[in-house]
GUKOL-183707 format. One record per residue: residue in three letters; y, z, x of N, C-alpha, C in turn. Coordinates in steps of 0.1 Angstrom, whole numbers, padded with zeros to 4 digits, always signed. Layout:
BEGIN
alaYZXYZXYZX...
***
This chain:
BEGIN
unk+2357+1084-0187+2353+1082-0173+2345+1069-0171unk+2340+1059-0184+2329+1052-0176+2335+1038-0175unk+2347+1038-0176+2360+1030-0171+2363+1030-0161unk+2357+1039-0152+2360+1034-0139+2347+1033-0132unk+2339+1029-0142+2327+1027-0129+2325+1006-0128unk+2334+1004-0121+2331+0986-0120+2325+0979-0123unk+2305+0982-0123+2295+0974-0127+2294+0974-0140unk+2298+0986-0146+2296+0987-0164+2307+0981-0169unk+2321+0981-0161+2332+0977-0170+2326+0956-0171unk+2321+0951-0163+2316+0942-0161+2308+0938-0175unk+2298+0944-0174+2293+0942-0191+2297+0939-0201unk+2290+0930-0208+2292+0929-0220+2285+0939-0231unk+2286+0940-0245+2281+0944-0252+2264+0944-0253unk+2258+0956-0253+2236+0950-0252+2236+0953-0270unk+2236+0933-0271+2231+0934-0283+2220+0942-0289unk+2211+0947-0280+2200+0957-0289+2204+0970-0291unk+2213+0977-0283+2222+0987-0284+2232+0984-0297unk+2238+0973-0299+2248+0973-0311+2238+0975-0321unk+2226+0968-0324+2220+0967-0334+2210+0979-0338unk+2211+0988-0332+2199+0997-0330+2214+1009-0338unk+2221+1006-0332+2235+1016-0340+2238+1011-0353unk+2241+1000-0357+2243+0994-0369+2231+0997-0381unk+2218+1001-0373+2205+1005-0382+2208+1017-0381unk+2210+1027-0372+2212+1040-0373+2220+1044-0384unk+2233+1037-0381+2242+1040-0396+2240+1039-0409unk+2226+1025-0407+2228+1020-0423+2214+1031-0426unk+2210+1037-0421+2197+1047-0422+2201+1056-0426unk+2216+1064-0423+2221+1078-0420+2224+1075-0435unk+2231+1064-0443+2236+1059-0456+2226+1059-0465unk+2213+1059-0463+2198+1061-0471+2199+1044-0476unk+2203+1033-0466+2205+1020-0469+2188+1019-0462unk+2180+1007-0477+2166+1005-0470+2170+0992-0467unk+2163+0994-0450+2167+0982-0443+2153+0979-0437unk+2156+0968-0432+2140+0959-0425+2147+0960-0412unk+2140+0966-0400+2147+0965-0387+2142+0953-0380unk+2149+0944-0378+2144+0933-0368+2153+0934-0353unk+2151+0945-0352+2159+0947-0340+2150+0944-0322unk+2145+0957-0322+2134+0957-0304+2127+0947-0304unk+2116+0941-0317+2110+0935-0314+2095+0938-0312unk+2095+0951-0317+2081+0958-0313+2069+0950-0316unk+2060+0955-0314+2047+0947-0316+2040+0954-0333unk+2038+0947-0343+2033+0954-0351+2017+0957-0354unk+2013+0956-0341+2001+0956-0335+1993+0966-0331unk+1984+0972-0327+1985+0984-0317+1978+0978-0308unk+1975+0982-0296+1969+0979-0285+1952+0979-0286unk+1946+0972-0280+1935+0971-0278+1926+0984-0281unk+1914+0985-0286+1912+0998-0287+1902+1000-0273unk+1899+0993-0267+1889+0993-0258+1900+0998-0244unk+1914+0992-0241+1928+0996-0235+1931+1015-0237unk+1932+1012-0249+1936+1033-0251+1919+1040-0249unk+1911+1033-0251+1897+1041-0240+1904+1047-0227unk+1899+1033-0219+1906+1035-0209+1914+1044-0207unk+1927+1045-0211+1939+1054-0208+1935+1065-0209unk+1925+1070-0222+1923+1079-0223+1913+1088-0211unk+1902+1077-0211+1896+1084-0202+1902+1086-0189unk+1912+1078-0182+1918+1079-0169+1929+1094-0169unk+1936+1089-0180+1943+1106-0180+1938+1118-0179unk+1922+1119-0182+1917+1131-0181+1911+1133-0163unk+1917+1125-0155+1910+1123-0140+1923+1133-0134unk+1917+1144-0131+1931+1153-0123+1934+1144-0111unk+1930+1135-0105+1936+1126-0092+1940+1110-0100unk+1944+1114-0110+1952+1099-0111+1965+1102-0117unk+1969+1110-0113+1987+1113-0119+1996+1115-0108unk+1995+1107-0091+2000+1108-0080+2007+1095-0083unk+2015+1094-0068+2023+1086-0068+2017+1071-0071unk+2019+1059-0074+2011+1045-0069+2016+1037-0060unk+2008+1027-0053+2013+1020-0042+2025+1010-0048unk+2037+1010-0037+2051+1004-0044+2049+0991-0052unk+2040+0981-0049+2033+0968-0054+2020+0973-0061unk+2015+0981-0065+2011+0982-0078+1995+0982-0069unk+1986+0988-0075+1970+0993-0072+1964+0982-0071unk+1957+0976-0059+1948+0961-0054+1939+0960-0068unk+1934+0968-0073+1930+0963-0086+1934+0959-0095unk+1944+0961-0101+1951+0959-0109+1958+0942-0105unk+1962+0944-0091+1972+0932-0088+1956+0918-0081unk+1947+0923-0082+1932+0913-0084+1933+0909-0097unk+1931+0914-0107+1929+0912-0118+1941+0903-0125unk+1957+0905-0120+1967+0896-0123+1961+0884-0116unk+1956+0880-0106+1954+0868-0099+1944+0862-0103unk+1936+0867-0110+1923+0866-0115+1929+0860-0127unk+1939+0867-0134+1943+0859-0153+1948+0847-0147unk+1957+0848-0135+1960+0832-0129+1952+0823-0127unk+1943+0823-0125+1933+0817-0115+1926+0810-0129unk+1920+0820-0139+1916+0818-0156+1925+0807-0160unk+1933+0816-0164+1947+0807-0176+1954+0802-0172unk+1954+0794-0159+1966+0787-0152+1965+0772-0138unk+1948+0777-0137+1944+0773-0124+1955+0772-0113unk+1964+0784-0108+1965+0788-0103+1963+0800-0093unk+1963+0792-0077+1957+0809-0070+1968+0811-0062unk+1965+0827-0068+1972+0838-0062+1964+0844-0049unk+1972+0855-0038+1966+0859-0029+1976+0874-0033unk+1964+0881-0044+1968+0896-0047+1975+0907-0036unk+1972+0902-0026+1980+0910-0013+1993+0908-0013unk+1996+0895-0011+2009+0886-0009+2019+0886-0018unk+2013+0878-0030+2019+0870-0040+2020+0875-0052unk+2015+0889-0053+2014+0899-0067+2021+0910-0069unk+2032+0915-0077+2037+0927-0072+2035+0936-0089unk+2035+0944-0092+2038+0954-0102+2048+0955-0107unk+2050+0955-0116+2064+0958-0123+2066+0969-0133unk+2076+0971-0137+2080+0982-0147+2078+0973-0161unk+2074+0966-0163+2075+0954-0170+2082+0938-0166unk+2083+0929-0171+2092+0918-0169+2103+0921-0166unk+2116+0928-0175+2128+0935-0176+2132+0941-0170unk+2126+0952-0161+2128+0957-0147+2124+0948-0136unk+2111+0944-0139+2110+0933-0125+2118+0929-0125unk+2126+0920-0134+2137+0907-0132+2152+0915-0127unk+2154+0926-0132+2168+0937-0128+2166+0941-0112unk+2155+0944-0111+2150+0950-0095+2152+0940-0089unk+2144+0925-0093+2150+0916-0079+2166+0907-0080unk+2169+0907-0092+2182+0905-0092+2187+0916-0077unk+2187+0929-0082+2195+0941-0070+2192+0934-0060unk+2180+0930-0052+2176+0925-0042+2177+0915-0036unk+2183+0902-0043+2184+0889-0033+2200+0887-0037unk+2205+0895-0046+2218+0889-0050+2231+0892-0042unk+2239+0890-0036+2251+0893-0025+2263+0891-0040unk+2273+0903-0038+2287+0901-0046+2293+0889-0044unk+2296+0879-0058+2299+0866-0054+2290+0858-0059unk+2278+0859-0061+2270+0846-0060+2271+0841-0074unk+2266+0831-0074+2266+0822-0086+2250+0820-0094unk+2251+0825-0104+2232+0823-0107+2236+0817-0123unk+2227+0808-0121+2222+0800-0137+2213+0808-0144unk+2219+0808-0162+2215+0814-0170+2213+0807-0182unk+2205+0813-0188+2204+0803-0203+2213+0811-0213unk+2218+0802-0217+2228+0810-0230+2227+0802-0248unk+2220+0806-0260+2216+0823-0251+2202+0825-0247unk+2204+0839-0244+2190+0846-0232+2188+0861-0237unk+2181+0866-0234+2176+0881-0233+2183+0885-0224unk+2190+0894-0225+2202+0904-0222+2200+0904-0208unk+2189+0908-0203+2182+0912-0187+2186+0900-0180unk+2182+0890-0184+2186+0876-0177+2197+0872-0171unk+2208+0880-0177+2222+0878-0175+2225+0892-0167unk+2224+0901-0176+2231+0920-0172+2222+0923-0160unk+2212+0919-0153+2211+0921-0144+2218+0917-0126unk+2218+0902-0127+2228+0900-0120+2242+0900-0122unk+2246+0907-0133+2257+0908-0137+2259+0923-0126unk+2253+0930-0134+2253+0945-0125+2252+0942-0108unk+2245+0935-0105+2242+0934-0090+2252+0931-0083unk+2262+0921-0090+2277+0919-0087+2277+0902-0088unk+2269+0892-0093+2268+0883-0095+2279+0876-0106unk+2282+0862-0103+2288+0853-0116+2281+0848-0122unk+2281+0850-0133+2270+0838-0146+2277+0824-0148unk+2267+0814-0146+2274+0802-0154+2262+0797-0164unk+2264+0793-0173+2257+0796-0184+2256+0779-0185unk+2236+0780-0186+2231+0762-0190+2223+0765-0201unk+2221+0757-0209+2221+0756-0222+2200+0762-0219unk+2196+0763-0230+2182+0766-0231+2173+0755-0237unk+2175+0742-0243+2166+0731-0246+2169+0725-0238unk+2154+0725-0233+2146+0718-0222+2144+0704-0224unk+2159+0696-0221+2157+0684-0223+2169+0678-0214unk+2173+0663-0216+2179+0657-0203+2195+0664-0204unk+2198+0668-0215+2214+0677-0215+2209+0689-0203unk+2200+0697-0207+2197+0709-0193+2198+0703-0179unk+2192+0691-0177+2194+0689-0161+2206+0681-0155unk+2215+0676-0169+2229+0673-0169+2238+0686-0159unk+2234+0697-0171+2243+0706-0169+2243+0715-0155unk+2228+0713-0151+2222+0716-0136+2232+0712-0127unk+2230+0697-0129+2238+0691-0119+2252+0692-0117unk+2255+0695-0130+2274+0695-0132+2276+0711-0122unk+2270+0719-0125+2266+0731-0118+2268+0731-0104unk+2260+0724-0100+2262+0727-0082+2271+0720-0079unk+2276+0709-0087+2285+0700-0080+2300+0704-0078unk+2300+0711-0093+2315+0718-0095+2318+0734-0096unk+2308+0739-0089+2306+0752-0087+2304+0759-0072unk+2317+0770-0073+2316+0772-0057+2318+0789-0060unk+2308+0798-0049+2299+0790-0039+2289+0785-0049unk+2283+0773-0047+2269+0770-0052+2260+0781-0059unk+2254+0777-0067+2243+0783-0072+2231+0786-0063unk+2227+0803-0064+2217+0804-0058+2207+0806-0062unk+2205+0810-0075+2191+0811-0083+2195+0807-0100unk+2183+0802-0104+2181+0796-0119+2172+0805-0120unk+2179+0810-0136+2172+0821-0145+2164+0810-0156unk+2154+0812-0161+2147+0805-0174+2134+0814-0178unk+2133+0814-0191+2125+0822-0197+2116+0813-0209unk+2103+0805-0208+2100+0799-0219+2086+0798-0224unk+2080+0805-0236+2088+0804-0250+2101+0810-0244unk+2113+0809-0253+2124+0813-0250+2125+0825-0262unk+2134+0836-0256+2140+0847-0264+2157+0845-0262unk+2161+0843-0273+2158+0846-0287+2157+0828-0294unk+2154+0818-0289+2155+0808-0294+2141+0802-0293unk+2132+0805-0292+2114+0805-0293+2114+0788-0290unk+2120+0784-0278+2118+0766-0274+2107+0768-0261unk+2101+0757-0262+2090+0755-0248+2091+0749-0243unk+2090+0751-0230+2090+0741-0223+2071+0733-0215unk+2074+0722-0214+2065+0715-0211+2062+0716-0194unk+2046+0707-0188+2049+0712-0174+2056+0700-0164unk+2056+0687-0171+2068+0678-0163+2080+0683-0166unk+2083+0690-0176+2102+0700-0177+2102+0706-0161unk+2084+0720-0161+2088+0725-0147+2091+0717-0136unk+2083+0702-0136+2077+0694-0123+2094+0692-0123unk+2102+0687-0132+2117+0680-0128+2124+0695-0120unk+2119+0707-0127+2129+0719-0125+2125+0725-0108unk+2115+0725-0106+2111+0725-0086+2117+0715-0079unk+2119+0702-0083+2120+0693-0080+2141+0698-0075unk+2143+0700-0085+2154+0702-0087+2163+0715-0079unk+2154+0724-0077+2157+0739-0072+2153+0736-0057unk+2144+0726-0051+2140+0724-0036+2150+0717-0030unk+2162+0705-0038+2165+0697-0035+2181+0705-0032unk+2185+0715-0036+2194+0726-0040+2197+0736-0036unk+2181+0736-0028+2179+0750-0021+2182+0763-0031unk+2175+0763-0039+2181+0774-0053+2163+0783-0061unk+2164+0798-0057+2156+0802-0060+2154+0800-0080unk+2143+0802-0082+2139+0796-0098+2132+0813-0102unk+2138+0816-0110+2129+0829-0119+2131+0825-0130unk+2115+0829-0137+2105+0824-0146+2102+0836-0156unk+2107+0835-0163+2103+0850-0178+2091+0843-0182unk+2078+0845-0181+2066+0841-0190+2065+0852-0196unk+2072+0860-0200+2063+0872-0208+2060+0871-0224unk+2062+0855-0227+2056+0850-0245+2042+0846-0240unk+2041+0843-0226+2030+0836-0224+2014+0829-0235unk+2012+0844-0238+2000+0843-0251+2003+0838-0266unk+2022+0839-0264+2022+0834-0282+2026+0821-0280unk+2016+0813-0284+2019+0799-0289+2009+0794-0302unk+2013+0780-0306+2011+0775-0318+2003+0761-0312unk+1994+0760-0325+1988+0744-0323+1978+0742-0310unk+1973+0752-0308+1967+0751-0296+1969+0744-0282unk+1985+0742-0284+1989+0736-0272+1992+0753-0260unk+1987+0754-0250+1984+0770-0246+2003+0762-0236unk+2008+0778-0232+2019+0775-0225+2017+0774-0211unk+2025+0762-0202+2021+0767-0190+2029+0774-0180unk+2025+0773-0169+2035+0781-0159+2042+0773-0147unk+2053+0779-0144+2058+0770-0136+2048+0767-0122unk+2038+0780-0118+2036+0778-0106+2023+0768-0109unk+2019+0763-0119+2010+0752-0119+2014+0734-0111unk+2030+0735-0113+2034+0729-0106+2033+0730-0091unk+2026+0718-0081+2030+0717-0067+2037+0722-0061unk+2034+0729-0049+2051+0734-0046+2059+0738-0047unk+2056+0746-0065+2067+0756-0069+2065+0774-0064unk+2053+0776-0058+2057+0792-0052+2068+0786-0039unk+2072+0774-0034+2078+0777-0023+2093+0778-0028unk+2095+0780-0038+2111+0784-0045+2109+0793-0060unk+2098+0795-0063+2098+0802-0078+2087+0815-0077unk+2094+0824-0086+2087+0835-0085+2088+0838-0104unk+2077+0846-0104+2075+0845-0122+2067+0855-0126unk+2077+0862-0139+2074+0874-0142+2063+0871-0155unk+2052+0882-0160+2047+0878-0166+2046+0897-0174unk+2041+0898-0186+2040+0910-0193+2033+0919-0198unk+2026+0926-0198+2015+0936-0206+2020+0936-0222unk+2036+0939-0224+2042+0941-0237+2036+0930-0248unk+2040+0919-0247+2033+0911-0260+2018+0907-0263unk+2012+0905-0247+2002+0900-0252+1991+0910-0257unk+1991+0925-0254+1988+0934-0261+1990+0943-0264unk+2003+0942-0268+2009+0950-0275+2014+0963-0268unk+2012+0964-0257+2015+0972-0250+2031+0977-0246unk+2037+0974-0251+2058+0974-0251+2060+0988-0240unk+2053+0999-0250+2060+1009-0244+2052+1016-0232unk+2044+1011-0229+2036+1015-0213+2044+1008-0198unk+2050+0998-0204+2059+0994-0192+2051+0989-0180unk+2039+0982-0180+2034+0974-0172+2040+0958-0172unk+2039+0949-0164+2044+0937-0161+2042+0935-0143unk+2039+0919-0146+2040+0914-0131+2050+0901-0126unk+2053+0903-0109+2057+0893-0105+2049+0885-0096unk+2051+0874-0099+2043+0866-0089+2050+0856-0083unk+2042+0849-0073+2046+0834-0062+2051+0836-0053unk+2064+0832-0048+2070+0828-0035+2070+0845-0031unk+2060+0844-0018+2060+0863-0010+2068+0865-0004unk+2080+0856+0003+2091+0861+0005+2098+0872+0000
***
């Protein structure tokens, strides 16, 4: 039966689903294997974090519904890490929303700005979500390469020029998964520059945000001028502590 459901026949293979079976089997076989599959954090969370949780769980009024954009405290405190690690300001009312993590934020607004037909830039390759979400939405992928150099804004260009209808949103994710490249903040300044001139919405996977090297810290697109008036950007609870399976994440910038 799941042959006839349209959006799935659409899909490709979720590499973490093939690979998560291929360890299954080689498990079932008593084969000892090293799983480099999910990605988990080999970390545990903060111990001062599972306080918290713990103490909150035991509050009989905190297991109702939450507000659809996520608790003013919580979405202060995202504006607040901006404001810290980014010198950018946010307006927690507006420009902050909740997520189920990065991975659903980015699937949920795929569902939401995408019309059957459209055309959206992707990095290939990318984290499965990047693509399978407007894939499901009913979207076409055209696939621009992931190093963040003068070939990417080649390919930009070849894109709108020879592509109909036009592109309406650029997907980028940097550090990058699965290819760990970074981008710089004149990469973002050319990539606003580029998405205003295009009229083409920009989503932003920061969810490596905290892992970098050499003390060069990563930035964000919206440090760039100008970029909430076309970029919105997800950011994650999962890596920076370790948090994966609590499923917190944010979006931020353009309130549109």
């Amino acid at each position: 039966m799941q042959d006839d459901f349209y959006r799935i026949k659409r899909l490709p293979p979720y590499v973490i689903a093939e690979v998560n079976a291929m360890r299954a089997a080689a498990r079932a076989r008593g084969d000892d294997i090293i799983d480099l599959g999910m990605g988990n954090p080999d970390l545990p969370p903060p111990p001062h974090v599972i306080a918290k949780l713990a103490e909150v769980a035991a509050k009989p009024d905190a297991h109702g519904y939450s507000a659809s954009k996520g608790i003013a405290g919580l979405r202060r405190a995202q504006s607040a890490y901006y404001d810290r690690r980014f010198g950018v300001d946010l307006d927690p009312e507006t420009e902050v929303v909740v997520t189920l993590g990065s991975k659903e934020g980015l699937a949920n607004l795929a569902q939401a700005i995408t019309a059957p037909g459209d055309v959206v830039l992707a990095p290939n390759p990318s984290y499965p979500i990047h693509t399978f979400g407007f894939i499901i939405a009913g979207a076409t992928i055209r696939s621009v390469p992931t190093t963040p150099d003068e070939k990417y804004f080649e390919a930009l260009e070849r894109a709108v020029r020879f592509t109909v209808p036009r592109p309406s949103v650029l997907v980028m994710g940097y550090p990058s998964n699965p290819t760990a490249e970074v981008a710089d903040l004149a990469f973002y300044e050319r990539v606003v520059a580029f998405a205003k001139k295009h009229n083409i919405w920009v989503l932003s996977d920061l969810a490596y945000s905290e892992i970098y090297f050499d003390g060069v810290p990563t930035p964000s697109i919206l440090q760039v001028p100008g970029a909430k008036d076309v970029a919105i950007e997800f950011t994650s609870m999962s890596k920076t502590y370790s948090m994966a399976g609590w499923r917190i994440g944010f979006a931020v910038g353009n309130k549109t």
